[in-house]
C-alpha positions as CSV (number, residue, x, y, z in Angstrom):
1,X,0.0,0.0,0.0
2,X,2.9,2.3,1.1
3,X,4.4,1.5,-2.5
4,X,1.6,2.3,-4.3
5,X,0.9,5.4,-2.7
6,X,4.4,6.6,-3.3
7,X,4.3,5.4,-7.4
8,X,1.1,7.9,-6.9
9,X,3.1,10.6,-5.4
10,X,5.5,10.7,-8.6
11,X,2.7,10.5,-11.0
12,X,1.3,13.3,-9.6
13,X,4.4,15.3,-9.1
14,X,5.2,14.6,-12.4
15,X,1.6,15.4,-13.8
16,X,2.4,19.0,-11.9
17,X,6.1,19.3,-13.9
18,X,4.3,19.2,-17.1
19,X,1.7,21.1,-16.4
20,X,3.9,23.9,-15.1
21,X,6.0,23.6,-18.0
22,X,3.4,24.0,-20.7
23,X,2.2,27.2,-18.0
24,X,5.4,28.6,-18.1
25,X,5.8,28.2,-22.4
26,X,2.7,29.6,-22.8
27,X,3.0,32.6,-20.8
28,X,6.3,33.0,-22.2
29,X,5.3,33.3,-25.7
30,X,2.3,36.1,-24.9
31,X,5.0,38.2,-23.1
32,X,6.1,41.0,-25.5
33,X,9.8,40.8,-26.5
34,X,9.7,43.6,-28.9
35,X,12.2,46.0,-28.4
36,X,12.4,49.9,-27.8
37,X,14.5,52.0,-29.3
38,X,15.2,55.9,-29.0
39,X,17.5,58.0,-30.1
40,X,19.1,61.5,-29.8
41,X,20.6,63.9,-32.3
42,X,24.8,64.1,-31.9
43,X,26.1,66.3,-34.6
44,X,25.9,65.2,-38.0
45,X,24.1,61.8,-36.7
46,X,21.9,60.2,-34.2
47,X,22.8,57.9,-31.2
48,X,20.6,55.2,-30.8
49,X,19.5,52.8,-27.9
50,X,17.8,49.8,-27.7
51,X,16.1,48.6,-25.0
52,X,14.9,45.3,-24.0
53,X,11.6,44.4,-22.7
54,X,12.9,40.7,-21.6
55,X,16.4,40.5,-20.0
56,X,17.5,37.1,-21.7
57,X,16.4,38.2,-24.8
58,X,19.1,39.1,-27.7
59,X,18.5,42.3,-29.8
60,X,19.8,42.3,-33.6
61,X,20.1,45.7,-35.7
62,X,20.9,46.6,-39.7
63,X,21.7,50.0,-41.1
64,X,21.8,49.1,-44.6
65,X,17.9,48.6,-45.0
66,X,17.9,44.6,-44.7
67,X,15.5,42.4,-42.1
68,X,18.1,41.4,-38.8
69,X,19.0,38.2,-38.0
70,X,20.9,36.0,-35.6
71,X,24.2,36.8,-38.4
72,X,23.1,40.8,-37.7
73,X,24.9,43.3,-35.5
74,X,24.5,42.2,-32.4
75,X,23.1,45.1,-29.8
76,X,26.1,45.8,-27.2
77,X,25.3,49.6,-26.0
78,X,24.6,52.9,-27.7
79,X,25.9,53.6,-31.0
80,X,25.5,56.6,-34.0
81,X,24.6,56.4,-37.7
82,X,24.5,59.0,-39.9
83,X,21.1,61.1,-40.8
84,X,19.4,58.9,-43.7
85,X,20.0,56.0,-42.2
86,X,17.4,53.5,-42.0
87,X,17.6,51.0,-38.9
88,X,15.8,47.9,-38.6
89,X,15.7,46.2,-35.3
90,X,14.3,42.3,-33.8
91,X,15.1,40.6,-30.2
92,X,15.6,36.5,-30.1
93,X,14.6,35.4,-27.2
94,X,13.9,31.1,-27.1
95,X,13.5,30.5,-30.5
96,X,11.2,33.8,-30.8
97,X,11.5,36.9,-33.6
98,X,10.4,39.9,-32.4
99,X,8.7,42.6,-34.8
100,X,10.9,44.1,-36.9
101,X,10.9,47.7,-35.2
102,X,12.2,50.3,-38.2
103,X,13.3,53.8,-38.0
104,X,14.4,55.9,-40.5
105,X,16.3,59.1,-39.5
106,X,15.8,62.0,-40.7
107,X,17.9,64.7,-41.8
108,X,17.1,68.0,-39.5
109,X,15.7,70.6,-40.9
110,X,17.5,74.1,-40.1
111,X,15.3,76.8,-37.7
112,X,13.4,79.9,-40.4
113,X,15.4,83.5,-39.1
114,X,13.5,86.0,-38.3
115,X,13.5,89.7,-40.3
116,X,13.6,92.7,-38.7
117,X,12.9,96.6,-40.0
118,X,14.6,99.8,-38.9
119,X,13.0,102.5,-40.6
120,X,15.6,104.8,-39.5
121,X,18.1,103.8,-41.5
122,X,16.3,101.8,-44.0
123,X,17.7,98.5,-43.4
124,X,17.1,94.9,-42.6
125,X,18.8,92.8,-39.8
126,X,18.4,88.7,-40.0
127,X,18.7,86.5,-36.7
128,X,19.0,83.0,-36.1
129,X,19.1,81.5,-33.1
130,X,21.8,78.8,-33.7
131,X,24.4,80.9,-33.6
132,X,26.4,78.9,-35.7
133,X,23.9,79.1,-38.7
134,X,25.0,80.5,-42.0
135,X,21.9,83.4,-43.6
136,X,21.4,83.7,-46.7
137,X,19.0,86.3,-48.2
138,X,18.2,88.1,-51.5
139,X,16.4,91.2,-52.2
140,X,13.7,91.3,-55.0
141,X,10.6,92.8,-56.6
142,X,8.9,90.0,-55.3
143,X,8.3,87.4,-52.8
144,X,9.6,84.8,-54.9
145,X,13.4,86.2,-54.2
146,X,16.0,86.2,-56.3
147,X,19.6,85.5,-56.1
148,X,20.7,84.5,-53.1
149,X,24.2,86.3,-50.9
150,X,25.4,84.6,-47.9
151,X,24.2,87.7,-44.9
152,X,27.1,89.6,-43.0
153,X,25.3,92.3,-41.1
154,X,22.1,94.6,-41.8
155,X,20.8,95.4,-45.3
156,X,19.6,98.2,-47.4
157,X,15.9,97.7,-48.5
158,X,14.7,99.9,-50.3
159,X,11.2,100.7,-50.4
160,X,8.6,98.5,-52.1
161,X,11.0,95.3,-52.0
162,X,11.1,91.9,-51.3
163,X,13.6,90.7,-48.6
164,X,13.7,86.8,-48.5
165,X,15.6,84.6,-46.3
166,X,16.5,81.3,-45.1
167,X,19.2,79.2,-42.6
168,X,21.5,76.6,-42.9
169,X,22.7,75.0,-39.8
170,X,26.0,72.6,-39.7
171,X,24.6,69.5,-41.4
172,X,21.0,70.2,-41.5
173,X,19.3,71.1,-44.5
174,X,18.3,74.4,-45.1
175,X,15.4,75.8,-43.6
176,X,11.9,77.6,-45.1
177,X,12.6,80.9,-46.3
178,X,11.2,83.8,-44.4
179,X,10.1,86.3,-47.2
180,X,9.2,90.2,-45.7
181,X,7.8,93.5,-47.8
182,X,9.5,96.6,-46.8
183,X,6.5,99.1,-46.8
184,X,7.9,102.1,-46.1
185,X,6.3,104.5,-42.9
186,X,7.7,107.2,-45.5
187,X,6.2,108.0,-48.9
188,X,8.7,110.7,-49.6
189,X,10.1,110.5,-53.1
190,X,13.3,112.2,-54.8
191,X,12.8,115.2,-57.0
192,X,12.1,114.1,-61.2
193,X,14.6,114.5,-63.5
194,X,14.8,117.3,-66.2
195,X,16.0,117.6,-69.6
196,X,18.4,120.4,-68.8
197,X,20.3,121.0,-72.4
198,X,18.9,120.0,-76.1
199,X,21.2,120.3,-79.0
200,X,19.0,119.8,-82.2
201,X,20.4,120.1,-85.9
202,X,18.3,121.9,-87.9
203,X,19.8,120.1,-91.0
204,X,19.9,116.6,-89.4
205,X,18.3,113.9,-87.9
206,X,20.2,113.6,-84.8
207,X,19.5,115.8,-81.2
208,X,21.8,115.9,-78.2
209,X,20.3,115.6,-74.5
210,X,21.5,116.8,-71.4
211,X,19.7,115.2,-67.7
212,X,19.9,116.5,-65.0
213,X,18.3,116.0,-61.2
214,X,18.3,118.3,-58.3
215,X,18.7,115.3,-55.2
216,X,22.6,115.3,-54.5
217,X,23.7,111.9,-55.3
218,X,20.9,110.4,-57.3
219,X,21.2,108.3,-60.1
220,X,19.4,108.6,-63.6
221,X,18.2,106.0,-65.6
222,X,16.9,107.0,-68.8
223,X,14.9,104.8,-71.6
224,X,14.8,105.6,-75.5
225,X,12.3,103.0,-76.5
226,X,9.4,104.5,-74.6
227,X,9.5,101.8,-71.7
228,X,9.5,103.0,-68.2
229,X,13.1,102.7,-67.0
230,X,14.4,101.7,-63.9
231,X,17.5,100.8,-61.8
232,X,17.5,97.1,-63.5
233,X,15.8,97.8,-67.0
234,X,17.1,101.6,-67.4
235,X,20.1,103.1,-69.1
236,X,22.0,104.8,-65.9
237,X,23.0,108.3,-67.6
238,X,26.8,109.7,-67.1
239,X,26.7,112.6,-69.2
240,X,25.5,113.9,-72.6
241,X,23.7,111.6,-75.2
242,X,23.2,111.6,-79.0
243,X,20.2,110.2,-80.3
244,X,17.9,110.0,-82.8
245,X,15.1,113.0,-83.3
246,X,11.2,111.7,-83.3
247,X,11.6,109.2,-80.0
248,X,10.4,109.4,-76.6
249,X,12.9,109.7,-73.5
250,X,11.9,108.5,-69.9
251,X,13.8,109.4,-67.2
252,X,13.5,107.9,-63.5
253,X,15.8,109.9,-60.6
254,X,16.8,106.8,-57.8
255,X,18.2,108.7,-54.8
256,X,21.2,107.1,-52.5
257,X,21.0,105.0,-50.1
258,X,21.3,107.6,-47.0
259,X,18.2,109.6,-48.2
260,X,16.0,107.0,-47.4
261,X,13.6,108.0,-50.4
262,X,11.5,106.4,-52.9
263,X,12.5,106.6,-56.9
264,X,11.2,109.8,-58.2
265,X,7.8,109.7,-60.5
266,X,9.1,109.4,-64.4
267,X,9.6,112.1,-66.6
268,X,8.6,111.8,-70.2
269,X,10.4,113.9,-73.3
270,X,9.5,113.7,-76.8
271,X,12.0,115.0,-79.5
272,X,10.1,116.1,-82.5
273,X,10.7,114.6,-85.7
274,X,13.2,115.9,-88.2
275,X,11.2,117.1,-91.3
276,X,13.2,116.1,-94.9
């Protein structure tokens, strides 16, 4: 009887082994090994960590876009890849593959600066707050912007124009541009040009033309087509012209910088025709 009870005893305890075996498998394969990772921008890269959500398990990476596996990098401690990277990440643990966790790292993009007025002067200042950012701006008749110079210190604006803008910080791409009006507070413009001197031939086909503005410092552009001129599309004057008789002369004053004025209205000549 003794014996028998004893052969029982193991049967059971044996019964028990199993039974807390197949426990133990099953609540080991609901647990969730899937790993967490996180990373942190270093320079021109990321550093990334991996953390495990089962001690025993083993964590696996790629950086070249392919699914991990046992023959992978194995995960040892923080590391850094480079921006564009794309990481792909499983943990092992009994036979078990994780989810594949994938991160693709971005490149940064640079902060927008900022655009300032100083109507005293005229002028624009441009700010970043990474002090280490390069600015690079253009000035424009209109908010598309134009060509683009790297930015040293404030800028003339002149009234009516376009000031656009954007940053590049080390290793970043560049940022959004920042594109400003420069409405003057002061509608003040120069004085108009003048024909001061005419030289006609009576005998000829040809007339000589003298301009002249009042504002010291002020620069005439002048058009013989009968377009309005100005500082881009204009002829800029330097003395004494010959030209033809029967066309139509525009002039357009553009004061100095310092005077803080707008171009003056056009001025419209017409030299009558020579008569054969």
């Amino acid at each position: 009887m003794i014996k028998y009870n004893s052969l029982l005893l193991v049967l059971l305890l044996f019964v028990l082994f199993l039974t807390c075996c197949s426990f133990e498998d099953s609540l080991l394969s609901s647990v969730d090994i899937d790993p967490e990772v996180t990373t942190k921008l270093v320079g021109n890269g990321y550093e990334v960590s991996i953390t495990k959500k089962v001690k025993t398990s083993s964590i696996y990476y790629t950086v070249d876009g392919t699914t991990p596996n046992k023959a992978s990098f194995e995960y040892a401690g923080p590391f850094r890849i480079d921006f564009g990277t794309t990481l792909k990440v499983i943990a092992i643990l009994d036979g078990r593959t994780s989810s594949v966790i994938t991160k693709t790292m971005p490149t940064p993009v640079s902060e927008a600066p900022s655009i300032e007025f100083d109507e005293s002067t005229w002028t624009a200042t441009i700010s970043c707050s990474n002090p280490t950012a390069s600015i690079y701006y253009s000035i424009s008749n209109s908010s598309s912007g134009g060509s683009f110079v790297e930015y040293d210190g404030p800028v003339y604006v002149p009234a009516g124009k376009y000031i656009t803008a954007y940053a590049v910080e080390p290793y970043y791409s560049k940022s959004a541009k920042v594109v400003k009006a420069h409405v003057a507070s002061s509608s003040a413009k120069t004085s108009k040009p003048e024909v001061s001197k005419t030289i006609i031939a009576s005998n000829d086909d040809i007339a000589y033309i003298w301009l002249s503005c009042s504002g010291s410092g002020d620069v005439i552009y002048y058009t013989t087509d009968g377009t309005d001129p100005s500082k881009k599309s204009g002829i800029k004057y330097s003395g004494p012209f010959r030209t033809k008789r029967g066309i139509t002369i525009k002039a357009i004053a553009v004061p100095k910088e310092s005077e803080m004025k707008n171009p003056s209205e056009i001025m419209t000549y017409v030299i009558s025709p020579y008569t054969y």
